[in-house]
N, C-alpha and C positions, 0 to 999 in steps of 0.2 A: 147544239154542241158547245158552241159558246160560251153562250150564259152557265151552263152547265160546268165548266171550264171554269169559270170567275166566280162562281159559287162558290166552290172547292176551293181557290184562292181564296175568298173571302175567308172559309173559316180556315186553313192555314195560316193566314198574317191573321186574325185573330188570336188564336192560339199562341202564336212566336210575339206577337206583341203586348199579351199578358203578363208574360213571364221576362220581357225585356226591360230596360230602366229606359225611364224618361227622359227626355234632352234637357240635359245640365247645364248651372250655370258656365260651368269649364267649359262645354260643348259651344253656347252663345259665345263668351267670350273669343274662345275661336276662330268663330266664323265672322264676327266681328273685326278683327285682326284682318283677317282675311281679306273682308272687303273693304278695310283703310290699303290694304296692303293695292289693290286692284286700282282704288280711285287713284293715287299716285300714277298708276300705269295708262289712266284713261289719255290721255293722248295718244301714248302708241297708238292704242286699237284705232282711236278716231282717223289717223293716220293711215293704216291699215287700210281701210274701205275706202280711205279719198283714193288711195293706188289704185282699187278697184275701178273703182269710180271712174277714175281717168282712165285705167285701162281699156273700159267698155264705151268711154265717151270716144276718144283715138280710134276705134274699129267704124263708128259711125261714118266717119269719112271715104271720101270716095265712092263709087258706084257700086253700092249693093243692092241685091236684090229685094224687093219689098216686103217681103215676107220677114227676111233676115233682119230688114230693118226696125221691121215693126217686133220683133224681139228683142234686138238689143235696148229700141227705146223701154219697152214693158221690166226687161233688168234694172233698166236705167233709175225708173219710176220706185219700183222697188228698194233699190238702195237706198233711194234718197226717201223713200215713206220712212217716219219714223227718227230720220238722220236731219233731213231739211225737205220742210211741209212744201217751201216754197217752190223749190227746185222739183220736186215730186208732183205738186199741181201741174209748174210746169210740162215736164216731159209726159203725163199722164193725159195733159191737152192737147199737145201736138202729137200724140200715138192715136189718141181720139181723131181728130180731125186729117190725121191722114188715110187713120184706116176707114173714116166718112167717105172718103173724096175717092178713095178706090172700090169703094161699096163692098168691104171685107164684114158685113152683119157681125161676125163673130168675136172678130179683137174691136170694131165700134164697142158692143155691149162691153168687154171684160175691163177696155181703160176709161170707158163711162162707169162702171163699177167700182174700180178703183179709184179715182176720183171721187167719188161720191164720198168716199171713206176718210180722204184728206181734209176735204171743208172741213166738217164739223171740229175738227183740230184744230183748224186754225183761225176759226171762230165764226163759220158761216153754218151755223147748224141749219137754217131754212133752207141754204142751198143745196148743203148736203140728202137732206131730207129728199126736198124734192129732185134731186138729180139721180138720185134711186130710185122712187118711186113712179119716175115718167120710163124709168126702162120695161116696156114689155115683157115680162117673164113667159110667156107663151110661149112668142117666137124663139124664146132661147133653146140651144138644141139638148137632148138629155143627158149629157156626158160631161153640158158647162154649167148645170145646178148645182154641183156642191160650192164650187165659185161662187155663184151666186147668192146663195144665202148663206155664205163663209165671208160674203162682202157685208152682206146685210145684217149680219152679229154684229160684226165688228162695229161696221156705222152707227147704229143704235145703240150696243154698247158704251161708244164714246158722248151719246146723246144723254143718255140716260145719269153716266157720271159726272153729266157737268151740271143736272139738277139732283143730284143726291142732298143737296140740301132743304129739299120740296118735295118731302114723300108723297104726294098724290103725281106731283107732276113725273119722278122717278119713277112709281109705279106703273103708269101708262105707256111709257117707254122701256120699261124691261119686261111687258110682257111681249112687245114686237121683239126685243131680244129672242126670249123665250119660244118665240113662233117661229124665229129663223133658226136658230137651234135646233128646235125639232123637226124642222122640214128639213135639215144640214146633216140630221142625225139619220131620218130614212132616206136620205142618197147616197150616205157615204159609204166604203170600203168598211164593212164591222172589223175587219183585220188590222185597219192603219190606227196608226198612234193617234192621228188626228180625231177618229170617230172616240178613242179612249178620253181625248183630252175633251171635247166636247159633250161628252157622256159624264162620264166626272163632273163638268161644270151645271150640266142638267140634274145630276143626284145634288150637289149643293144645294142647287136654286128649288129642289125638293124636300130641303129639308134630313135627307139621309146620309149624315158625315160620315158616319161610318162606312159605307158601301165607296164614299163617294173617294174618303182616304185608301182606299184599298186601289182601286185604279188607279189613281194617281202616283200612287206607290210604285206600281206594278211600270206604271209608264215611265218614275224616274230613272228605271234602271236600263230603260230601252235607249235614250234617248241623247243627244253629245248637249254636257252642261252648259254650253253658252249660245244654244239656242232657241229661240222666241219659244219653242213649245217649253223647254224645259222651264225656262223664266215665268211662262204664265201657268205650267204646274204649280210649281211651287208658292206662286200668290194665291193661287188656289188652294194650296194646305196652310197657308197662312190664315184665308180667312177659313179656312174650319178651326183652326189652330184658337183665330180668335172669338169665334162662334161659344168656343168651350172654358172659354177662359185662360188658356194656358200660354203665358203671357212669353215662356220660356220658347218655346214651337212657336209661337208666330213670329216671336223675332226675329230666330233661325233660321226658317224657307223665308221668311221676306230679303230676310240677308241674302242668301243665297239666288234669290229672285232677280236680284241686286247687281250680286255676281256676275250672272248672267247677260244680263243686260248691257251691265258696261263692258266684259266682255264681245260680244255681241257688237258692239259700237254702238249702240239704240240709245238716242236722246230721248226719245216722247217715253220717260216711264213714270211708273206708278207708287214700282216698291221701294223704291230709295226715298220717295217724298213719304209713301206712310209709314217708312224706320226712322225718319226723321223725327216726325209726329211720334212715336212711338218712343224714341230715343228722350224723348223732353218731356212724356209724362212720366219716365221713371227716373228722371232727373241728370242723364246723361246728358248736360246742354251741350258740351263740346262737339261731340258728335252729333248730336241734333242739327246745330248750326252746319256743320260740314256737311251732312247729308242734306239739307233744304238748300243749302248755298249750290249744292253740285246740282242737284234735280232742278232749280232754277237754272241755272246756268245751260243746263240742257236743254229747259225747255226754251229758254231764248234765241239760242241757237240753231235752235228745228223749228222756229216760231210756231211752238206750240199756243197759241192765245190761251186755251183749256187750260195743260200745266200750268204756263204764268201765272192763271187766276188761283188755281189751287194751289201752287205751292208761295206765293203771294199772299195768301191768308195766311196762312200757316206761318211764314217768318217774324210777324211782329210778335207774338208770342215768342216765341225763340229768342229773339234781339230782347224782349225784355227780360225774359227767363237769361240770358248772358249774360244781358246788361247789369243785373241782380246778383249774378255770381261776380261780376267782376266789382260791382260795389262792396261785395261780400269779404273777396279777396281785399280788396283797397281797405276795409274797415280791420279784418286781420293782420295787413302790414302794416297800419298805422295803432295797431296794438300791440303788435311785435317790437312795430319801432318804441314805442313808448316803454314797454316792457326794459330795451335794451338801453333806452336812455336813463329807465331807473334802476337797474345794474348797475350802468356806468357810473352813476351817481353814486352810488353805493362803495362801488369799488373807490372809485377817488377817494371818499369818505374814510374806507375802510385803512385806504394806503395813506390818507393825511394821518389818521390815527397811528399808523404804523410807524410812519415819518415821526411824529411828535412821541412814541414811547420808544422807538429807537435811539431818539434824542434824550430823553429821560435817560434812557439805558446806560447813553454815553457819558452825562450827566452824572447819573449816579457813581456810573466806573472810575470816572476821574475823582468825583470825592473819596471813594475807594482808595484811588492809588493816593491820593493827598494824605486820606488818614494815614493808608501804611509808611509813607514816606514820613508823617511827624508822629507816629509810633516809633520809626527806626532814630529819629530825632530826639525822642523825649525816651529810649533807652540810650540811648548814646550820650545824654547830660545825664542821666540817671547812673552810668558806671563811670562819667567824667567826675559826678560828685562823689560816688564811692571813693575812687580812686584818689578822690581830694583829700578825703577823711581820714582815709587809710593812710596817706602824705602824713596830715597834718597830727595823725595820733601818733605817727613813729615821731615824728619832731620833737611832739610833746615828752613822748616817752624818753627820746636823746636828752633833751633839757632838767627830766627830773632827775635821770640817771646821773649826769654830770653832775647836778648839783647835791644832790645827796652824793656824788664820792666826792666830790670837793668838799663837803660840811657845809653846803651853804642852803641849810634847808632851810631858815628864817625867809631866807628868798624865795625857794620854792613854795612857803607857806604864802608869803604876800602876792604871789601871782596868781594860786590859785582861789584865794577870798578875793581881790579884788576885782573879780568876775568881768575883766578885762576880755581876758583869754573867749570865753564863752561868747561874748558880745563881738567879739572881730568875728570869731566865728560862722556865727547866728547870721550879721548880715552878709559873708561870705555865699551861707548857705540859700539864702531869700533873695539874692542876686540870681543865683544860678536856677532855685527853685521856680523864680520870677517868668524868668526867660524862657524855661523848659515848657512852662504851664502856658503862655501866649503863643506859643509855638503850635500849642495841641488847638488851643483855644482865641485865636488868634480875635476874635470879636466877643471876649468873652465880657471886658469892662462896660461897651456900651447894650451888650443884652441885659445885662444885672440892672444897668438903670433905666431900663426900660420897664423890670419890674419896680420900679423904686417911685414912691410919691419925692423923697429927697436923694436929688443924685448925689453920687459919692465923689467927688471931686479931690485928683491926685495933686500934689507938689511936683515942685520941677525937679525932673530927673526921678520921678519915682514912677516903676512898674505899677505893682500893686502896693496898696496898703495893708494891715493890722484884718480892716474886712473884708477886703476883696480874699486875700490868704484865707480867711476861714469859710469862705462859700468856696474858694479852689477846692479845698482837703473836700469839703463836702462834695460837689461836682465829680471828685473824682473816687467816691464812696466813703472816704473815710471818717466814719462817723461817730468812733471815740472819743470821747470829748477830752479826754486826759491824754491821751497820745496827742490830740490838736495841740493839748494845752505845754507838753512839752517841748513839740517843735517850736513852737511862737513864744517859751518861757514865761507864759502867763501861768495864772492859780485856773483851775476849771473855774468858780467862780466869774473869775473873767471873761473865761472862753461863753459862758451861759447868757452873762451882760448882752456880750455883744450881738450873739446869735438871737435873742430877744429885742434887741434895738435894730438889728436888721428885721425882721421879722415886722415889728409896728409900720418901719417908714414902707412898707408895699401894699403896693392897690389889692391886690389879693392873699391876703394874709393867712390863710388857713391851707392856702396850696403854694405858699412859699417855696418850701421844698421840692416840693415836685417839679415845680418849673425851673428852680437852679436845675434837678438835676435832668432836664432836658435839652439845657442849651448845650450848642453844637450837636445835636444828637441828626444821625444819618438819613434821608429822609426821602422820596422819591420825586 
């Protein structure tokens, strides 16, 4: 009826788990969270079971009866299996030797049993060995064999993992697993979860995931998550998980195996050391490192000798695989940092540039406001001289009028040929024109003879001269030769003379012009 029973399951969770999705990486990530969230809380728990602990040690005391006592020690032995080897051999030796000394045959055998199964933990596998195998199984009565070969898994089990790196020698030892398994499996209750969890681990060791996932399944839902059965379910779907390849599942129930465990308060584990391992081949070192640091740390603390070694291999990997990210990181800040020094450098750069065309800017602004200042300068002599003119032409015009009504135009004939009048004028005019034009051009005499092989050299008290005046008009466009030649009352002839004799005495003779007509020009 049974079998019959988990057939039909079998193809039910076939069926639903066809048409179901696969454990995602959201789903790992998860449970991952999860068990960082739990290792933080590992104290409590550990905490937890010391209360226990003491609880059931406190009861010891005083006169009780021996039977009572020889249970609370076998509790005792219990807690501590798994939590601290030491204290577990302990109490597991004096349960022995007391239930020796009152010839109780039957708790002799169970804490010689249980003993048997700490050795090899804590790194006496011969003793362990033989401290099973000198027990009588004969004499034992039939209602303490599933104990007995529940001890004898276990033992061998732990024997067998501590040479999984010697497949012949591994081999020889998991089939004594395998043979207390099956002799574990025809005594036990077929209804108990234990005979499920044991049956499941014999479909593994079969070869048949499929069957063997389906009980397991079937048992995770029976069963409260934070204890030993459900923890070593779940390493049990881990390794089918990893049997198949599915890197996402075995994560998962390892994690959760994990879970459990520390939950549980159980220092001697397994699945935290190979999520560790598991954690570092997929390049999570940080958690890798967390999970091998805890699982060590646990195992030293239960003086696991087996963990130690195993999960002692497995750190130097790790610490370098860290070691390697943190050089990684150190070679990224110091290209960050470099990066931002050549920013910085840029920026400085970019802001000296900005500093120095700001200073241009400013630079330039003040020649701005200088020119408009000797523009408002040079119209301000420019309506002073109109207004001279305009003065000096009403003058004239008073003087002619007078003299012609007076009849004295022989007079007004002799002032206007003796070209007097014109000549006070003219340098009146070349005064003021002088002034107005150094005002604009304030370095204009020593840029000319800069273009000059012969400098032009003034008299005392004089502005400009005859040449300087005819490169002014030019300078300031006016390039009529016969207007030049009227302001300065030369013949154009002359205005031509001299504009050709300026012209020879310069170093560059052919762009004469051009460069008068550059100077003082605005410039950045």
């Amino acid at each position: 009826m049974y079998r019959l029973l988990l057939t039909l399951t079998l193809i039910c969770i076939t069926l639903v788990s066809a048409t179901s999705s696969a454990i995602t990486d959201a789903d790992v990530e998860e449970v991952l969270n999860q068990l960082d969230h739990e290792i933080v809380k590992r104290s409590s728990y550990i905490n937890a079971r010391e209360v226990s602990i003491d609880s059931i040690r406190n009861r010891l005391t005083g006169n009780i009866p021996t039977e009572r006592e020889l249970e609370l020690i076998m509790q005792l032995g219990d807690l501590y299996s798994s939590f601290n080897n030491d204290s577990a051999l302990i109490y597991y030796t004096r349960g022995f030797e007391k239930a020796r000394v009152d010839r109780d045959s039957v708790n002799t055998f169970r804490f010689r049993a249980k003993r048997s199964t700490v050795l090899p933990l804590s790194g006496f596998i011969n003793e362990g060995v033989e401290e099973f195998e000198s027990i009588n199984y004969k004499a034992i009565p039939a209602h303490e064999m599933p104990f007995y070969y529940n001890c004898g898994r276990q033992m061998y089990s732990y024997v067998a993992s501590f040479f999984d790196k010697y497949p012949e020698v591994h081999r020889m030892w998991n089939e004594k697993v395998k043979a207390n398994r099956d002799s574990l499996l025809k005594v036990l209750d077929k209804n108990s979860m234990t005979y499920d969890l044991n049956y499941g681990e014999n479909l593994i060791a079969a070869g048949d995931y499929k069957r063997a996932k389906v009980v397991l399944l079937e048992l995770l839902d029976h069963i409260t998550p934070t204890s030993n059965l459900y923890a070593r379910a779940c390493h049990m779907l881990a390794t089918i998980a990893r049997e198949k390849d599915d890197s996402n599942e075995e994560t998962y129930y390892l994690a959760l195996s994990a879970i459990a465990d520390i939950k549980g308060s159980v220092r001697e584990v397994m699945s935290l050391q190979e999520l560790g391992v598991k954690m570092s081949e997929s390049g999570n070192i940080d958690r890798a490192y967390d999970y091998l640091s805890v699982a060590l740390t646990n195992a030293v603390e239960c003086n696991a000798m087996m963990r130690i070694v195993q999960s002692s291999s497995a750190l130097p990997l790790i610490q370098k695989a860290h070691a390697d990210q943190v050089n990684a990181w150190q070679h990224r800040n110091y290209l960050i940092f470099t990066c931002f020094i050549v920013i910085l450098i840029v920026l400085v750069i970019a802001l000296i540039a900005l500093r120095n065309q700001m200073v241009k800017q400013n630079q330039l602004k003040t020649k701005l406001q200088n020119a408009n200042h000797v523009k408002e300068i040079y119209i301000s002599q420019f309506l002073r001289l109109c207004s001279i003119y305009i003065d000096k032409l009403n003058q004239f015009c008073k003087i002619a009028n007078r003299k012609i009504s007076s009849g004295q135009v022989d007079d007004l004939y002799k002032i206007t040929k003796s070209g007097k009048l014109v000549e006070e004028q003219s340098e009146e005019f070349y005064k003021l024109f002088d002034n107005a034009f150094l005002h604009i051009y304030p370095t204009f005499i020593d840029d000319v003879n800069a273009l000059l092989k012969e400098k032009i050299v003034l008299k005392e008290d004089e502005l400009l001269n005859n040449d300087l005046r005819i490169l002014a008009f030019m300078r300031l466009g006016l390039d009529d030769t016969n207007q030049v030649a009227i302001i300065l009352n030369y013949s154009v002839n002359t205005i031509y003379t001299y504009r050709n004799k300026l012209r020879n005495r310069a170093y560059d003779r052919d762009n004469f012009e051009k460069n008068i007509m550059e100077i003082g020009d605005i410039t950045e």
